[in-house]
N, C-alpha and C positions, 0 to 999 in steps of 0.2 A: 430323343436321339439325334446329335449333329450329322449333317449329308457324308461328313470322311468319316467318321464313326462308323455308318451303315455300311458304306464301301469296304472299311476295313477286317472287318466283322464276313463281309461276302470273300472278301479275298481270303481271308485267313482259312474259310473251311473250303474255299476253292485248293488251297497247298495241302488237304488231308488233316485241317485239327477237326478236333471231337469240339461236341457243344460245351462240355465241360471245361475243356481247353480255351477253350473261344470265353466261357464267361468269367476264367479265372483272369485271362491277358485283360481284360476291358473293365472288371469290378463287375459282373451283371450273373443276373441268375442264369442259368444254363438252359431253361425254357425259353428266356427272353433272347439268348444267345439263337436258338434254335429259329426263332419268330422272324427275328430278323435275317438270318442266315437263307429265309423260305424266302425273302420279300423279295418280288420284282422292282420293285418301286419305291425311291427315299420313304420313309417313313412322314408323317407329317401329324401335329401337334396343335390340339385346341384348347388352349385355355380357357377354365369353367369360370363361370363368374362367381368370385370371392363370396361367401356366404354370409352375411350382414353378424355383426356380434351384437350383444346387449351393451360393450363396454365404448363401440365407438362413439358416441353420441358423448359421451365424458370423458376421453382422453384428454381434452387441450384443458379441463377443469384440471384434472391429474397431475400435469406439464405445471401449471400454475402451482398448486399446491407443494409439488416437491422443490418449486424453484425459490420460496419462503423455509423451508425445511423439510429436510431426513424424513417425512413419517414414514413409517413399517406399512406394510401391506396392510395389516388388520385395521390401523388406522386408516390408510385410505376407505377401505372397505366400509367401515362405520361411517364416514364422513359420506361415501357416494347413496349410502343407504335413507341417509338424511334426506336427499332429493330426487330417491324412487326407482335408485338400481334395483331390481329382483337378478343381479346373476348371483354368482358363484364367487367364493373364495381366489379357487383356481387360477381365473380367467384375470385375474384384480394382480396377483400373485406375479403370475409370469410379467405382465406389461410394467408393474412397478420397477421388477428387478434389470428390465431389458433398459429401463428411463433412467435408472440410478446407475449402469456401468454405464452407457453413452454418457454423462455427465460427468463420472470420472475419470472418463478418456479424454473427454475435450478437457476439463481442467490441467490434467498433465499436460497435454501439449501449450496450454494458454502460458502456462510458465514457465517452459521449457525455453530461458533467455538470451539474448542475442549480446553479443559485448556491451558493456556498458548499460546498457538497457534498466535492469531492474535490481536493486537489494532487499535482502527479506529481515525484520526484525522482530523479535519476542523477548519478555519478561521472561527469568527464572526466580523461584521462591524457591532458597534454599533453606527448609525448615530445621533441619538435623544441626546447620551451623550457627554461627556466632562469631561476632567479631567487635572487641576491644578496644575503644577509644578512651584516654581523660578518663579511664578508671569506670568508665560505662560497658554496657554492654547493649550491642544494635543487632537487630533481623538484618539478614544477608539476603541480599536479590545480587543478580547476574542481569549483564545488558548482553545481548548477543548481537551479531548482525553478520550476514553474507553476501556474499556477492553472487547474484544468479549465475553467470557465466563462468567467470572464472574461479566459485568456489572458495573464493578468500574468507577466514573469517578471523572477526574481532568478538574477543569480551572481554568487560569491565565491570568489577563488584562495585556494588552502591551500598547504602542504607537507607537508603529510599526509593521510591517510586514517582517524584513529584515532576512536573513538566521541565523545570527548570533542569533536572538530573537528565532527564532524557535527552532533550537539547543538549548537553555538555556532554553526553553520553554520544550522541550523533557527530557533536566535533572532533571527540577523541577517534572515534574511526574513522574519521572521514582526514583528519590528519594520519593514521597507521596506513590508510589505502594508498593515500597520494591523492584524493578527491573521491566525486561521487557519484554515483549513478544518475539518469533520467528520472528514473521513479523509486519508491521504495515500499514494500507492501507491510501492510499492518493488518492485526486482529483489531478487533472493536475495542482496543484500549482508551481505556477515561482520556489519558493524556494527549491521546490526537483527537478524540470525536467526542462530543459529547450528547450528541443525538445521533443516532443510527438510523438510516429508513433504507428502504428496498434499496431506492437509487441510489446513487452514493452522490451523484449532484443534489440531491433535495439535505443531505445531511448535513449537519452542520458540524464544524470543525471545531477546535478547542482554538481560543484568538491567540496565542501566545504562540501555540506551534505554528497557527498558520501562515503568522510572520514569519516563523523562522523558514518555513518552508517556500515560502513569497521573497525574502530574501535570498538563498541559494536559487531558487528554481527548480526546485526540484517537486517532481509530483507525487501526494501523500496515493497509494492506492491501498481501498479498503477491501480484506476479505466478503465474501458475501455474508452474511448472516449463518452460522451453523457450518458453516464452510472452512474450515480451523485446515484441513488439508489443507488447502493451497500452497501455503508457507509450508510446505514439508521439508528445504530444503535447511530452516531454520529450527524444524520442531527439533530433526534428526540432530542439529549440533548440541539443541540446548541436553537430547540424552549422551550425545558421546559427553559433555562436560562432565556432566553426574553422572556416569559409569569410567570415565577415564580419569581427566584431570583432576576430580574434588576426591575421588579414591586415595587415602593414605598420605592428605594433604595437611601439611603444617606450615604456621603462617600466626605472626606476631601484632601482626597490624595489618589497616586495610593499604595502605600501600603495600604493603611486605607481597602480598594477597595478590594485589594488581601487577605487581613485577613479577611474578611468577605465572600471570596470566598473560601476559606479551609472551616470555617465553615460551609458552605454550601454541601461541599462536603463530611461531615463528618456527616453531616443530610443525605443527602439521601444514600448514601451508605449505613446508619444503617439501613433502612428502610428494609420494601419487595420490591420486583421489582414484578412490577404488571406479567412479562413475565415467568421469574424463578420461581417466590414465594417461593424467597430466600434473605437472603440478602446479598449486593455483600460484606461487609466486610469476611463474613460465605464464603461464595463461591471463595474468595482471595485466602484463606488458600489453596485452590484445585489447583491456576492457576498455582504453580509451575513455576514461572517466571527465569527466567535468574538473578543470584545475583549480585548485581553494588560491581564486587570487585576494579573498579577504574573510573576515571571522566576525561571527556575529557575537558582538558582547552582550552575555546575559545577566550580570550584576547590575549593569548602570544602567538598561534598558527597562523601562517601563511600558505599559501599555495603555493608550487612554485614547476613550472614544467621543468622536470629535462631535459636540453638540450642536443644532440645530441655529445658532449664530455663529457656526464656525469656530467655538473658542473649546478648548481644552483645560482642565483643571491640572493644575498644580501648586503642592503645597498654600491652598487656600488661597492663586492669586484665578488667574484666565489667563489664556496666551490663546491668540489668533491662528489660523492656518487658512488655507486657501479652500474657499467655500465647495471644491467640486469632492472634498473628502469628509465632507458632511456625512453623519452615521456610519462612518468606517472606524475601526480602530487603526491608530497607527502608533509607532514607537518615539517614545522620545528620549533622549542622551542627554545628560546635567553634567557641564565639567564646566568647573569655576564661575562664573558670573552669568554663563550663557545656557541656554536651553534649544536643543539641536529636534526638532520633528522630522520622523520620515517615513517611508507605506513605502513596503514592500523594498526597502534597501535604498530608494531615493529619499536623498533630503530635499523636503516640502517647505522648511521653516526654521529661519533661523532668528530669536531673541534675547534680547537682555533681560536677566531675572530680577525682577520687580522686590528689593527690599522692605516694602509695604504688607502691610495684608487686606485680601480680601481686593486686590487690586489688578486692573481689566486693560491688558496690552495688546494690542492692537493695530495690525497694518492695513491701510485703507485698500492698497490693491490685492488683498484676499477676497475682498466684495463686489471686486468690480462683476463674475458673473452676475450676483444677486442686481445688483444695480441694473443690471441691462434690462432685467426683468420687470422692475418697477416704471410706470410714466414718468415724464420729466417731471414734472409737478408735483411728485410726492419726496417729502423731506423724508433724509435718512436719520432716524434723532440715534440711532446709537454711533455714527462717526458725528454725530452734533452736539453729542455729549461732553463739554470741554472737560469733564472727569476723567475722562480717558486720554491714555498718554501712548503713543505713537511712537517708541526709542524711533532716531535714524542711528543705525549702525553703520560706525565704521566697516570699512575694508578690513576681515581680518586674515590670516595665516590660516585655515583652513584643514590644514595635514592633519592636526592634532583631533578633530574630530571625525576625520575620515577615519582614522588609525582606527579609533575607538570602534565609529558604527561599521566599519566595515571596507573602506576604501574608498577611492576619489569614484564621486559620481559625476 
């Protein structure tokens, strides 16, 4: 009982209330009313020491377990039995369910995003349909994406799922938005990850997206493991798609499909969003995206990892790059005679494409680290190699492969 509590409690049966009056105004039984009513003297309060459980000694096990996955109470229970809990069900019960809504609350809020900040992306399989190309017929998937903040969304049907789709998939919204967020969060799809572990720093990427995402700048973030909420605010579009727009829908071809999917998404964006009670066009203006001042081309862009002499395969010849991207993949661009390298959106490398086969081009100051490393006295026989040919390239006009990879660097 607080000090004005007890005062007020005295005062009140000082103006003529009954104990019953007194315990109704305050929530309190009308003995307690009465108790306190008698007391000369604040009330004062000892707390008993906490009664030790069988279950503390294995909470921070418990914390661990649910933070790899979901399991049910009975499964924790099974599992703590294995290392010599004797409680109860009960006690296993209450503590899991109390760890799994704390969990759920912090997740909402972790996503709950600031402008520009974050977009959420997911696959749909749409099995029930079909769509007609060249007298074929192709599985229909859905590309979705949102905007944390201001609730924008884009989709685009594919007939595939391959990295290449998804990238193209990521340009087309990222063109519809006006640019793009800081981060964008993903499920353990193949096409961004291809190893999954607890941390998401130990995981390893898919190399093709991770250029792509090393070129814009933008950061992949991965759901937790079993953790499929997070992305709610993408799961929730991918069901208004299939309960709204694919309801009653006809459509002649996959473009046909796709232009009726802009307009789709140019209706509800205008709209309110029932969460905002805004609309995401109005709320765009705020997200402050990242501006697309260039496009990453994926037809002419290959991927090749830079071998342990520095040199890269192509078409059965070698080309040189600068020894410090040894073991990295980086991208390379073929337009007419010349061969363009670059990591992460810069160009590394520029050579003349070797007509020969099976032929080793090479620039001497790609080695100059490696050389600093060696003593003066040790011969370097692969620039001693007179087999190898060294182009000097001219000076050239340069725009035309900026165009392609992406803009002047």
């Amino acid at each position: 009982m607080k000090g004005l509590n007890w005062v007020e409690i005295r005062n009140d049966r000082q103006k003529g209330l009954n104990y019953k009056e007194i315990g109704l105004k305050h929530n309190i039984d009308w003995r307690t009313a009465k108790k306190y009513s008698q007391s000369e003297v604040r009330p004062i309060y000892h707390l008993k020491e906490r009664k030790q459980s069988k279950l503390d000694r294995y909470k921070h096990q418990i914390d661990l377990w649910l933070s790899e996955a979901p399991y049910s109470s009975q499964r924790i229970l099974e599992k703590l039995e294995e290392q010599g809990f004797t409680g109860k069900y009960t006690i296993v019960r209450q503590y899991v369910s109390s760890r799994k809504a704390d969990m759920n609350e912090k997740a909402t809020v972790r996503f709950e995003t600031m402008p520009g900040l974050q977009g959420q992306i997911d696959w749909a399989y749409f099995e029930d349909y079909q769509v007609y190309e060249a007298g074929e017929s192709y599985k229909l998937y859905c590309f979705v994406m949102v905007l944390g903040y201001s609730r924008m969304r884009y989709i685009e049907f594919v007939t595939d799922m391959s990295t290449s789709t998804l990238i193209q998939c990521h340009i087309n919204a990222f063109r519809y938005f006006g640019g793009y967020p800081h981060e964008i969060l993903y499920d353990n799809m193949k096409q961004v990850v291809i190893k999954r572990l607890l941390k998401q720093s130990e995981s390893e990427l898919n190399k093709q997206f991770e250029d792509f995402a090393g070129f814009y700048g933008f950061k992949p973030v991965l759901c937790r493991p079993y953790r499929g909420q997070t992305k709610g605010k993408v799961e929730r579009t991918v069901s208004f798609v299939r309960n709204n727009f694919m309801i009653g829908i006809r459509y002649d071809s996959l473009a046909n499909l796709n232009s009726q999917a802009v307009e789709w998404c140019n209706k509800v964006n205008g709209k309110v969003h029932n969460t905002t009670n805004e609309r995401p066009f109005e709320r765009l203006v705020k997200e402050e995206l990242n501006p697309l001042k260039r496009e990453y081309i994926i037809d002419k862009i290959n991927l090749r990892r830079v071998e342990k002499d520095c040199l890269i395969s192509y078409a059965q010849n070698k080309y040189s790059v600068p020894s410090e991207y040894i073991g990295r993949d980086v991208a390379i661009v073929v337009l007419d005679n010349m061969l363009a390298a670059y990591y992460e959106g810069k160009q590394i490398a520029l050579r003349k494409i070797s007509k020969k086969k099976k032929d080793m081009v090479v620039n001497r100051e790609h080695y100059c680290r490696l050389l600093v490393k060696q003593s003066f006295d040790t011969e370097n026989i692969l620039l001693s190699n007179p087999a190898f040919v060294d182009y000097t390239v001219k000076p050239h006009d340069l725009s035309i492969y900026d165009c392609v990879a992406g803009g002047e660097m």
